[in-house]
C-alpha positions as CSV (number, residue, x, y, z in Angstrom):
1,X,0.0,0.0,0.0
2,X,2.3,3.0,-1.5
3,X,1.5,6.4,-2.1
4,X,2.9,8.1,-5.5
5,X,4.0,11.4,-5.6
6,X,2.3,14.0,-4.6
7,X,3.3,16.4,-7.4
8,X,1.8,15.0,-10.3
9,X,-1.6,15.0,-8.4
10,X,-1.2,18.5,-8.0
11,X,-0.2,18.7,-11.2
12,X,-3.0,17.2,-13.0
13,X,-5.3,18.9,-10.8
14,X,-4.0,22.4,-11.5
15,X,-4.5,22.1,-14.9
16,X,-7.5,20.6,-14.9
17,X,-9.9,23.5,-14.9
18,X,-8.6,24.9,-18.0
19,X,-10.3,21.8,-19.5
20,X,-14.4,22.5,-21.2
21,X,-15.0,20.9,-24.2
22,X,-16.8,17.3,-24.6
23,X,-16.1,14.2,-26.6
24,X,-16.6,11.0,-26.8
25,X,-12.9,8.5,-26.9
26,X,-13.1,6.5,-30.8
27,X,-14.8,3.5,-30.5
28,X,-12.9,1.1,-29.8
29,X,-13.4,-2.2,-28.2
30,X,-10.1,-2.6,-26.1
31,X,-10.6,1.8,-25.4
32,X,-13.7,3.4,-24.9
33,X,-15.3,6.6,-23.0
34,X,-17.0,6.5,-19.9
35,X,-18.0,9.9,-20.0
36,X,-17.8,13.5,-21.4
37,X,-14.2,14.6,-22.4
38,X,-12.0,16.8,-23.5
39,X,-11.3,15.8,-26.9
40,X,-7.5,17.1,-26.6
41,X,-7.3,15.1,-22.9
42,X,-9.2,12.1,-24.2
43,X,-6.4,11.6,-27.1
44,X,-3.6,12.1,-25.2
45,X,-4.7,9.6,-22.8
46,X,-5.8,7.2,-25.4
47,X,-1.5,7.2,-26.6
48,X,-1.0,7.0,-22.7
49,X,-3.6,3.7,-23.2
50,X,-1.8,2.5,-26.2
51,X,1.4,2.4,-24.2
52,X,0.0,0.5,-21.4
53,X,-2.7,2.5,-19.1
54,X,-5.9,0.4,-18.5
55,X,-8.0,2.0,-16.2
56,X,-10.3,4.6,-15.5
57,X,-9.7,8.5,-14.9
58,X,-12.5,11.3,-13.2
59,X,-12.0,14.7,-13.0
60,X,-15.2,16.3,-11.4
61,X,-15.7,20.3,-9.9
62,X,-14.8,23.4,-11.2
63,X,-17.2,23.1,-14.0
64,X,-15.2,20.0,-15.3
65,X,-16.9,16.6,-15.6
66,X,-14.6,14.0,-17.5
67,X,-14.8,10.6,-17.3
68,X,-12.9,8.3,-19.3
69,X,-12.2,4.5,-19.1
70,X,-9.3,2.6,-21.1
71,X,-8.2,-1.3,-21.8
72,X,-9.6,-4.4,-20.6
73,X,-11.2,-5.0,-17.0
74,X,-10.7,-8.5,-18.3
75,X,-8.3,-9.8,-20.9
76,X,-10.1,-13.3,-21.1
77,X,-13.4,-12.3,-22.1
78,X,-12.5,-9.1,-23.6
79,X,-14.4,-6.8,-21.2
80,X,-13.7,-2.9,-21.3
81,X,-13.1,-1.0,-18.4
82,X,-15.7,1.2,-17.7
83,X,-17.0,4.0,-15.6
84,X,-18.9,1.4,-13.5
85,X,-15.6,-0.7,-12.8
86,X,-14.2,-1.3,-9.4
87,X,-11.0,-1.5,-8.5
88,X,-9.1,-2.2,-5.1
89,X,-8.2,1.0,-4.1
90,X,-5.4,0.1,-1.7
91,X,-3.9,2.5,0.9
92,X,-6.3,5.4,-0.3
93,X,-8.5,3.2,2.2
94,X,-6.7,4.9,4.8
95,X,-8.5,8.3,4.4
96,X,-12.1,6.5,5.2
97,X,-10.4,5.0,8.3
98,X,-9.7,8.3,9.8
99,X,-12.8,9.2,8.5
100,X,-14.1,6.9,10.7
101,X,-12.0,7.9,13.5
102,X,-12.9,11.6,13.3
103,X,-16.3,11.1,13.1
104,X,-16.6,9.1,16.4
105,X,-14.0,11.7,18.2
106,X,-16.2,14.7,16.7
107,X,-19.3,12.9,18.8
108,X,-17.4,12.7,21.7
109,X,-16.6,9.2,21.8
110,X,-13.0,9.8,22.8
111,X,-10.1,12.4,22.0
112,X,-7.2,11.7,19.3
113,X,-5.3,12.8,22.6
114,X,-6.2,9.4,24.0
115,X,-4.0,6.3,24.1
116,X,-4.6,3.4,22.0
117,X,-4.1,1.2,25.1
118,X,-6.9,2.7,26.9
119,X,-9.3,2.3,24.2
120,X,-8.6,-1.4,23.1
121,X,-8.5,-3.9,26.1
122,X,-5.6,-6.1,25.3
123,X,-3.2,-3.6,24.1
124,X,0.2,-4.0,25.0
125,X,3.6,-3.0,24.0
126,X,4.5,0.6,22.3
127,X,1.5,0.7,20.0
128,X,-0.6,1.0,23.6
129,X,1.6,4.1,24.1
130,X,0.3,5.4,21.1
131,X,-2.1,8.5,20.6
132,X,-5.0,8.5,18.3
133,X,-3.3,11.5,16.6
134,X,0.1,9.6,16.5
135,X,-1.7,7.0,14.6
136,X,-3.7,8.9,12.3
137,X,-0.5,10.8,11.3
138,X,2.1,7.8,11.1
139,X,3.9,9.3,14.3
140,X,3.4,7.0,16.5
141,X,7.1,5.0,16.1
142,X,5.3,1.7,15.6
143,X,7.5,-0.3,12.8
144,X,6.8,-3.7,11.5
145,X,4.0,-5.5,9.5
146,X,1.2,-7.2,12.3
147,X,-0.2,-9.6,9.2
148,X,0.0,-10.8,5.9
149,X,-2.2,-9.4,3.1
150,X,-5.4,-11.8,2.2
151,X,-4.0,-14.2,5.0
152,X,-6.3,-15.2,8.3
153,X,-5.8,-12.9,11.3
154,X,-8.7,-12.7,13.8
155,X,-9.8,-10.0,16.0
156,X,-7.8,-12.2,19.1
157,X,-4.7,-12.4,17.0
158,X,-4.2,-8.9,15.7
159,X,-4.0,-7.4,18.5
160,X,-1.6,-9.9,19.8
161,X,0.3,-8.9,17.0
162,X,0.0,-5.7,17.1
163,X,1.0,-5.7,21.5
164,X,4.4,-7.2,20.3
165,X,5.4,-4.8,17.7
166,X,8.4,-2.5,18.4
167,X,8.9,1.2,18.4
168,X,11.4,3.3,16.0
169,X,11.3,6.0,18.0
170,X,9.8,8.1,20.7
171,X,6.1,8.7,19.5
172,X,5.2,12.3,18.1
173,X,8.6,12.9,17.1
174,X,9.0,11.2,13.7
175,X,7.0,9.9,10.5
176,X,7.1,6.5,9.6
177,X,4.2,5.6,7.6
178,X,2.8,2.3,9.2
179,X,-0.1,0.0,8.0
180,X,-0.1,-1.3,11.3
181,X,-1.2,1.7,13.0
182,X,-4.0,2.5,10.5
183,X,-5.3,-1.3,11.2
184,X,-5.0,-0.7,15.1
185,X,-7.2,2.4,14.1
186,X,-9.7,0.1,12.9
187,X,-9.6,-1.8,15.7
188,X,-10.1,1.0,18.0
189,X,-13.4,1.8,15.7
190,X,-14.4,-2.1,16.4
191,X,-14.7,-1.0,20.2
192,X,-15.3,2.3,20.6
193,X,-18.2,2.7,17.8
194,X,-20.7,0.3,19.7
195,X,-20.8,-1.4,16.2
196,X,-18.3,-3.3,14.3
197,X,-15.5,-2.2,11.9
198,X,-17.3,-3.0,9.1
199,X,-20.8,-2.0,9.7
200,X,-19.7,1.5,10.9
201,X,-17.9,1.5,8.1
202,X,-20.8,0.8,6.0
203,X,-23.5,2.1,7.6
204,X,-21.8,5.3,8.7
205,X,-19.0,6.1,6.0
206,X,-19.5,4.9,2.9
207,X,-23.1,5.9,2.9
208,X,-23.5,9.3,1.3
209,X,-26.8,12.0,1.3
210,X,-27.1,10.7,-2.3
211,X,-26.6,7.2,-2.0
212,X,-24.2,4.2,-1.0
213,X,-20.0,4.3,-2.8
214,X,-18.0,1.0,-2.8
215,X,-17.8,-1.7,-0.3
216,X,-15.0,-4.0,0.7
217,X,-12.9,-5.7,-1.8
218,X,-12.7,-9.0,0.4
219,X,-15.7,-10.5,2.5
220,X,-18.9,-8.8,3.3
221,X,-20.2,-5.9,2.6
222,X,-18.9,-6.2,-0.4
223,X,-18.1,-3.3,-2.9
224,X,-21.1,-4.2,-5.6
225,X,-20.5,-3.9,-9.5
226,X,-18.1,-5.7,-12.6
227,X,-14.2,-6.1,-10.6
228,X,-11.2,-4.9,-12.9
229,X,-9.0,-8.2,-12.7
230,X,-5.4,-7.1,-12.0
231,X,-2.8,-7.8,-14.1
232,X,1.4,-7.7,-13.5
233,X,3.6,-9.1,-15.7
234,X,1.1,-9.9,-17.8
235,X,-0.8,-12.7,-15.5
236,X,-3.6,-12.3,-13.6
237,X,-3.2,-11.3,-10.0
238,X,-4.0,-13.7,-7.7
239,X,-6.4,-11.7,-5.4
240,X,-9.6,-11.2,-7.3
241,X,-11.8,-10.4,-3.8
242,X,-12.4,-14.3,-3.0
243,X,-10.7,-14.3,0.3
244,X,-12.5,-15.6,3.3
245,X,-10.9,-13.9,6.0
246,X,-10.8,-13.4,9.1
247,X,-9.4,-9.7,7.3
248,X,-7.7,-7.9,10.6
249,X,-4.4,-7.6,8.1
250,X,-5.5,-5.2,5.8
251,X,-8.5,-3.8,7.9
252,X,-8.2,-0.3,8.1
253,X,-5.1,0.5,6.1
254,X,-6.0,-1.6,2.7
255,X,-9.2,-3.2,2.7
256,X,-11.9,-1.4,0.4
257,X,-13.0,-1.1,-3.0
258,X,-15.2,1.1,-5.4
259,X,-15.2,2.8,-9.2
260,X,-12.9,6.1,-9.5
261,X,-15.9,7.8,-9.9
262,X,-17.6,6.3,-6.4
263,X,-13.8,7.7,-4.9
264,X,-14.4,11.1,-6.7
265,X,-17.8,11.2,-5.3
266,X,-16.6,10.4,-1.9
267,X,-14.0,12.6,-1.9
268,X,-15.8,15.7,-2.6
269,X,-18.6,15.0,0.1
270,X,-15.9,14.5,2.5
271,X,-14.5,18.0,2.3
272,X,-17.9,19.2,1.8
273,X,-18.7,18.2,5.4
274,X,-21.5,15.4,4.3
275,X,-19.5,12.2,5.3
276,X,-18.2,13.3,8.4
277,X,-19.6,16.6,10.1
278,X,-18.0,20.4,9.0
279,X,-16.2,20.6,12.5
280,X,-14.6,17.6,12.0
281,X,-13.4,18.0,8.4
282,X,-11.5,21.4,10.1
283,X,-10.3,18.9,12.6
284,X,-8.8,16.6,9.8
285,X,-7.0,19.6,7.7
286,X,-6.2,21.3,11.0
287,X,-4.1,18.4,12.5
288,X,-0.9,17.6,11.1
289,X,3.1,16.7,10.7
290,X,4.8,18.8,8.8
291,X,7.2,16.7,6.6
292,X,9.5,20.0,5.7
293,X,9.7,19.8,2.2
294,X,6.4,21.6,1.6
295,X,3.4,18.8,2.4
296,X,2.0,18.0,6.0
297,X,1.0,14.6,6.9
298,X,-2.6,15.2,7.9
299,X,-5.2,11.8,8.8
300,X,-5.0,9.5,5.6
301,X,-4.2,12.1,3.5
302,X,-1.0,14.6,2.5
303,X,-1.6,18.4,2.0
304,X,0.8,19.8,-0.3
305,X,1.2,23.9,0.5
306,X,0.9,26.5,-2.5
307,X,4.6,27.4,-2.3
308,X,5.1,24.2,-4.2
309,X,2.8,24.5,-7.2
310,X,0.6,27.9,-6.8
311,X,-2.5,25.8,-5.3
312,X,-2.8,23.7,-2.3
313,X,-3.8,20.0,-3.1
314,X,-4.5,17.2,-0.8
315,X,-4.1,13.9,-2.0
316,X,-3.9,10.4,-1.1
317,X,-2.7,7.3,-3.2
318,X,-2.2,3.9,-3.3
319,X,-1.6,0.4,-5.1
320,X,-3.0,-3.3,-4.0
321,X,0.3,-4.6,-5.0
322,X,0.7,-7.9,-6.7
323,X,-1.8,-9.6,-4.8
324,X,-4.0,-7.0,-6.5
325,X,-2.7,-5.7,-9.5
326,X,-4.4,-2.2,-8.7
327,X,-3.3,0.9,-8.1
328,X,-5.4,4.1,-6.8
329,X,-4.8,7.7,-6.7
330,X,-7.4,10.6,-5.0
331,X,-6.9,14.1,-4.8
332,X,-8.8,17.6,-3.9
333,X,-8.1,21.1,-5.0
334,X,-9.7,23.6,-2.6
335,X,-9.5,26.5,-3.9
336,X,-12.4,25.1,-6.7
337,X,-13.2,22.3,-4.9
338,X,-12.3,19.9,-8.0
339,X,-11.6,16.1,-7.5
340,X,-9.3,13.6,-9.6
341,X,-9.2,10.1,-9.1
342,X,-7.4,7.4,-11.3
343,X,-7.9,3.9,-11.0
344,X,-5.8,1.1,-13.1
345,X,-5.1,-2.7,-12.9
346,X,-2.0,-3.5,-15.1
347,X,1.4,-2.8,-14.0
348,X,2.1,-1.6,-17.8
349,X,1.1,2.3,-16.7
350,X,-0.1,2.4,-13.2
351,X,-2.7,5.4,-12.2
352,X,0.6,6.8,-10.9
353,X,3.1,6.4,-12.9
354,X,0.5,8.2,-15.4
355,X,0.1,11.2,-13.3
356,X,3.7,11.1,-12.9
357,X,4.6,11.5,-16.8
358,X,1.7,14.1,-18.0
359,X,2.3,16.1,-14.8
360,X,4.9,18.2,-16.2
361,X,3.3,19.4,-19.2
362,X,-0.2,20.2,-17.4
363,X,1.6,22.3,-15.0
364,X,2.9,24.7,-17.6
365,X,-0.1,24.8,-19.7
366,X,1.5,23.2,-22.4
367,X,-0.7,19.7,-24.7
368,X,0.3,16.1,-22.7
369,X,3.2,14.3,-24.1
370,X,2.9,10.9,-25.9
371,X,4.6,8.2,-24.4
372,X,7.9,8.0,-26.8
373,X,7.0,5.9,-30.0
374,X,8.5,2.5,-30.8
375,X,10.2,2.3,-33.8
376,X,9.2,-0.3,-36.1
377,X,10.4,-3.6,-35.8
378,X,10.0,-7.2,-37.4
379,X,8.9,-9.8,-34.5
380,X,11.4,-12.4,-36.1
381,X,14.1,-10.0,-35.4
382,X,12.8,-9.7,-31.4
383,X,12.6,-13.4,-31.5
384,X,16.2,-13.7,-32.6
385,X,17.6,-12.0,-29.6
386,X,15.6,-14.3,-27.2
387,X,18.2,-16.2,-25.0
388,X,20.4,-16.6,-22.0
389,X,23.5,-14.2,-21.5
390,X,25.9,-15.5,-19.4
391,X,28.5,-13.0,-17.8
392,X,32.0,-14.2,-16.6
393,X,30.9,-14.3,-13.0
394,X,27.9,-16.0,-13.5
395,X,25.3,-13.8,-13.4
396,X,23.0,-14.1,-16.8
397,X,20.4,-12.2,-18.8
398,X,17.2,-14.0,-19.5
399,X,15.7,-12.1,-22.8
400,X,12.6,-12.8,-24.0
401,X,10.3,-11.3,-27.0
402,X,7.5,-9.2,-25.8
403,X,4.9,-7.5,-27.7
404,X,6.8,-4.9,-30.0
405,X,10.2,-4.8,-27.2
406,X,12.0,-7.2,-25.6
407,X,12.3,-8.3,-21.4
408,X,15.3,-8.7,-19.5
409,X,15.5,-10.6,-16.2
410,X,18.3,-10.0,-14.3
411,X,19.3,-12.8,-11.9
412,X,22.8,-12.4,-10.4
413,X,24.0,-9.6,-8.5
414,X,26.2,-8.7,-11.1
415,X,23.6,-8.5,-13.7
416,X,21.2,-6.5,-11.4
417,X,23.7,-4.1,-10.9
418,X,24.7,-3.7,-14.7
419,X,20.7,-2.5,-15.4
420,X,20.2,-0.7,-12.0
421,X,19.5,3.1,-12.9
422,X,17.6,5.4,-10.4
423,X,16.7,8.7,-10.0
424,X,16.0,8.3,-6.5
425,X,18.4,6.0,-5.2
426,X,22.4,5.7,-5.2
427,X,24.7,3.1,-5.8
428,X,25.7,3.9,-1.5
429,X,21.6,3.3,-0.8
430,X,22.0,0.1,-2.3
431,X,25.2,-1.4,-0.7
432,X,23.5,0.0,2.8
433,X,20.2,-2.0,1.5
434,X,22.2,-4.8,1.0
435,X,24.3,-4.9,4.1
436,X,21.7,-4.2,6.1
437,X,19.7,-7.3,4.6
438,X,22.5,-10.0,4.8
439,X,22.4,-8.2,8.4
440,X,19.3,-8.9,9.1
441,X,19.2,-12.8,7.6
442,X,22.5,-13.8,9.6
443,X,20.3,-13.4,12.8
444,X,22.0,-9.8,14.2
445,X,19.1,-8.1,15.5
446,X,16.0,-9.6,17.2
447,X,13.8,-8.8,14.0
448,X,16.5,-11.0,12.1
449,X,16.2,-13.7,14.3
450,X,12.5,-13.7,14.1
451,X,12.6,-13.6,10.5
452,X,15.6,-16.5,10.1
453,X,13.3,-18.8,12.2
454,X,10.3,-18.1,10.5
455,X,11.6,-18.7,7.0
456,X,13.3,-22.2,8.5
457,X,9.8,-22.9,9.8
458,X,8.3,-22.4,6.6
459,X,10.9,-23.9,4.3
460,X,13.5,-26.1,6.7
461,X,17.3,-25.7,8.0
462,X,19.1,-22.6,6.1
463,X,22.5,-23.6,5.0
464,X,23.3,-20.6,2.6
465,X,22.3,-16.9,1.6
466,X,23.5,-15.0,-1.6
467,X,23.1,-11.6,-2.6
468,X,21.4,-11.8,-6.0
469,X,21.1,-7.9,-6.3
470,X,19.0,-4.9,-6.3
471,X,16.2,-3.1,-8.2
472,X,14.0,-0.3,-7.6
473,X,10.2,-1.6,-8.0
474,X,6.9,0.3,-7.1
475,X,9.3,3.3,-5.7
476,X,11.0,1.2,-3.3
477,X,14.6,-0.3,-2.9
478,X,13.9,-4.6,-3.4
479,X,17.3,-6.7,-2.8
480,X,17.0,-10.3,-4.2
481,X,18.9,-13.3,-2.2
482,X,18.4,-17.0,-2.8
483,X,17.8,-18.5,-0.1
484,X,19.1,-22.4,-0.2
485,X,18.6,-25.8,2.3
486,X,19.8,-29.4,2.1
487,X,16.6,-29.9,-0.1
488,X,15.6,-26.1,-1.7
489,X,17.1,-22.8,-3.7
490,X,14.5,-19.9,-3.3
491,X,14.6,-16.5,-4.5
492,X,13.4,-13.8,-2.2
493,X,13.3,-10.0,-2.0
494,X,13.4,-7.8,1.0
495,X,12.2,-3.9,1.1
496,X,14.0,-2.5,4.6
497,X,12.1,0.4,5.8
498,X,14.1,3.7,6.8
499,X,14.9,2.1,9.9
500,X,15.9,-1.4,8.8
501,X,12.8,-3.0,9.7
502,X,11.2,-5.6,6.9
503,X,8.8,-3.5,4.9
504,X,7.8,-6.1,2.6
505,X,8.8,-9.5,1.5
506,X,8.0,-12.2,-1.4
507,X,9.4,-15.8,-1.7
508,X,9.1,-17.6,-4.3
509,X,10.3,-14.4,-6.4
510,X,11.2,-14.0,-10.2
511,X,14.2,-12.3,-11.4
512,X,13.7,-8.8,-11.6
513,X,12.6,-8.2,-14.7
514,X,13.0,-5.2,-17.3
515,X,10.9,-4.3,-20.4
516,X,12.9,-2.6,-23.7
517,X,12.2,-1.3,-26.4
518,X,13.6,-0.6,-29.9
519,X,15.9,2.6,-30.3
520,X,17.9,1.9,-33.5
521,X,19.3,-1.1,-35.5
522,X,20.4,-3.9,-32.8
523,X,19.5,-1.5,-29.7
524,X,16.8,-1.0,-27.3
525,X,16.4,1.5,-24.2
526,X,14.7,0.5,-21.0
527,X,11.3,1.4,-21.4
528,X,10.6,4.9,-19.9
529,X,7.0,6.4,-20.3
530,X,8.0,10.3,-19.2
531,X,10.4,10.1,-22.1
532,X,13.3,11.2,-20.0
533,X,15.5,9.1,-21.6
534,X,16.8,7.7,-18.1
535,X,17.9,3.8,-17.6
536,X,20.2,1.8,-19.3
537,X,20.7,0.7,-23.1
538,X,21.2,-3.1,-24.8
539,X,23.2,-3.8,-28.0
540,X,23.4,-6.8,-29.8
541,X,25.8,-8.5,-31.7
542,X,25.3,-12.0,-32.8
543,X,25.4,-13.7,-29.7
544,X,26.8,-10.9,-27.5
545,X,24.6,-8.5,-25.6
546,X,26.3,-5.2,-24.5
547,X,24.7,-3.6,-21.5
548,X,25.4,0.4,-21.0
549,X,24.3,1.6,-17.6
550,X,25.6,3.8,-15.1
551,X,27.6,1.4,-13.3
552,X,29.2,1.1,-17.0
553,X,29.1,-1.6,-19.6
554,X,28.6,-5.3,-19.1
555,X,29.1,-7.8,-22.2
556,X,27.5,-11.3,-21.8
557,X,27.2,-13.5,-24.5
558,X,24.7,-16.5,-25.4
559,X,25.0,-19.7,-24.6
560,X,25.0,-22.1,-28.4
């Protein structure tokens, strides 16, 4: 559950009001409108489809309504994505838990002064240390993960869970954004609200003075209407809403589900004072954490000030991950009280990654870019290059023919490092990643030893660990290791959170895997949507493949 950046939500909603005229996206049966347009917006995005995008976009307020929807809800049966679509919207569930929260302190129920220990019996450990308002803004200095996504925890056991989580740091003092804290929240609503979770949730939340918006995307009440399947790396996600629960994992911080325009509705009631009362929307913009580079942490959402784009925004964001395939973004402009939401279920061009390329353009008034064209290319020539590439260490290339570019998987830490490029992260982060991970699995911390014995649990006696290297995924540092027994060889990756606690973990993992495309005869450029030309480049040469990166160049040639 990740937020994108806040800018190109401002961005996009900045720009938005200078948008009027309607139309109605070509008809097409893998692309069609859901709404009233712009026709300039509509064909921009329709390239933005072409290159990947499937989902569905709402701008609303300000005299703007424009709705359109783009690629498949389901690539089996053919179905469009429409209007009426839901989608898992992730961490953006976040801002209806403190919702929630706010609407039971605004009747008096108890004070976001108060600690969670006194308002869950059972409580233990620093998460009972906690206040309301450390919670709500991700201050509270609880680290860790209290449950699995889409696996059983009960009531009994999260708690439990939570009790025995460990602090970062002295509560108040720090952010550290924390799904755990968000589904203590929930919890807190469980006891307080003299309902459950769910049916104050339901009853109290998601109902709106013109109707009912979304539902739960696992388990009852559920969010009604045709589901978006998820899609990333080209399969079907594995979480399609079927799972039984108990759901105290993702309850609170996760767990919900709707069509963008259901978010964009909700949305605007909410700062219109309809879901939750007018005193208590001034308490949710009023109390904050000020994250000193221009936005403020304020309860499930992030205010971003007008010194950073002219107009203050609030937004919140989010994706369902693998397990989902969805990603979710929702965002408010004040000053003319418009609403954006973007919903998408491939991981081709996620609702943020979206934001993040057209951003630019919208904020200086100038038409949206196309994604960078792919020259033309015969499919027996992709199909040539399909292989293994073995370096001298070891490490190899896997290449494979995909659609109108090629994909590289990486597995070695050698060949990880020759395609790692970021923006956002330096080749220091990831030897600090790294050491910190091998750290962790050799059993030097508590949180290391816990993890050690719960992966011998799961897959026997661990006799070796092996750095199989780094890539940035979904905005966040992953390290790969293989993980081997008397009787097993597993890949893994770890994200370490800020302060070196396990933010998220798969077993069973693929190589990290990169798409390319065609940028001249025999070479291809990582695949790069904002068409800034970042990454790394592939040659090929009979059966050598040259790889130009920043960490340099890396030759590895094909096995006969």
């Amino acid at each position: 559950m990740k937020r994108i950046s806040v800018m190109a939500a401002a961005a996009l909603l900045s720009a938005a009001c200078t948008v009027s005229a309607a139309c109605t996206v070509e008809d097409d049966p893998e692309r069609e409108a859901a709404g009233a347009c712009d026709a300039g917006l509509t064909s921009a995005l329709s390239r933005w489809a072409d290159a990947g995008f499937s989902g569905t976009l709402v701008i609303d307020g300000g005299g703007l309504d424009c709705r359109a929807a783009f690629g498949l809800a389901d690539e089996e049966s053919g179905t469009a994505n429409t209007d009426e679509t839901v989608f898992g919207i992730g961490s953006v569930s976040k801002a209806f838990t403190a919702a929630a929260v706010l609407d039971l302190v605004d009747a008096g129920t108890f004070t976001i002064d108060d600690r969670a220990g006194d308002l869950l019996p059972g409580l233990g450990g620093p998460a009972a240390e906690a206040t309301v308002e450390q919670l709500l803004l991700h201050t509270s200095g609880i680290e860790g993960s209290h449950g699995e996504d889409h696996r059983p925890l009960d009531r009994d056991e999260a708690i439990e869970a939570l009790s025995g989580l460990e602090s970062a740091f002295a509560p108040g003092g720090e952010f550290l954004y924390s799904n755990a804290g968000y589904s203590l929240l929930a919890l807190i609503v469980d006891e307080q609200s003299g309902s459950s979770y769910r049916e104050y949730m339901d009853e109290e939340i998601l109902t709106l003075p013109g109707g009912h918006v979304g539902g739960f995307w696992d388990g009852e009440p559920t969010a009604p209407g045709p589901r978006a399947i998820g899609y990333a790396q080209g399969e079907p996600a594995p979480e399609t809403g079927g799972f039984a629960g108990p759901h105290w994992a993702m309850a609170g911080n996760g767990d919900l589900a709707m069509t963008a325009a259901e978010l964009g509705a909700w949305t605007a009631a909410l700062f219109a004072g309809e879901v939750v009362s007018p005193a208590a929307v001034d308490m949710l913009r009023s109390t904050g954490f000020d994250n000193g580079d221009g936005t403020t942490e304020i309860p499930g959402w992030v205010s971003v000030g007008p010194d950073l784009f002219g107009v203050p925004v609030i937004t919140a964001s989010g994706g369902g991950g693998g397990d989902t395939g969805h990603n979710a973004v929702a965002a408010w402009l004040p000053e003319t009280g418009t609403t954006i939401t973007v919903a998408s279920n491939t991981d081709g061009v996620v609702a943020g990654e979206l934001l993040e390329a057209i951003a630019p353009a919208l904020i200086n008034g100038e038409a949206i870019p196309a994604p960078e064209g792919h020259p033309e290319v015969d499919p027996a020539e992709l199909q040539a290059r399909e292989g293994v590439y073995t370096i001298d260490s070891g490490s190899a290339f896997t290449v494979t023919a995909a659609g109108d570019g090629l994909t590289v998987a990486a597995d070695g830490a050698d060949a990880a490092a020759a395609v790692f490029a970021s923006d956002d992260f330096t080749t220091e982060d990831v030897a600090a990643h790294e050491t910190a991970l091998l750290a962790l699995l050799d059993g030097e911390t508590d949180a290391g030893r816990e993890e050690r014995a719960a992966l011998e649990r799961d897959l026997g006696p661990i006799t070796g660990l092996e750095l199989a290297g780094t890539a940035v995924e979904d905005g966040e540092l992953r390290t790969y290791v293989r993980i081997s027994g008397a009787d097993y060889d597993e890949l893994a990756w770890y994200a370490l959170g800020d302060h070196g606690e396990i933010g998220a973990v798969a077993l069973g993992a693929e190589a990290p895997a990169f798409t390319l495309v065609p940028a001249g005869e025999g070479e291809y450029r990582q695949a790069d949507f904002t068409g800034a030309g970042e990454g790394f480049t592939v040659s090929f040469e009979d059966d050598r493949m040259t790889v130009d990166g920043p960490a340099g160049s890396v030759e590895a040639h094909r096995a006969d």
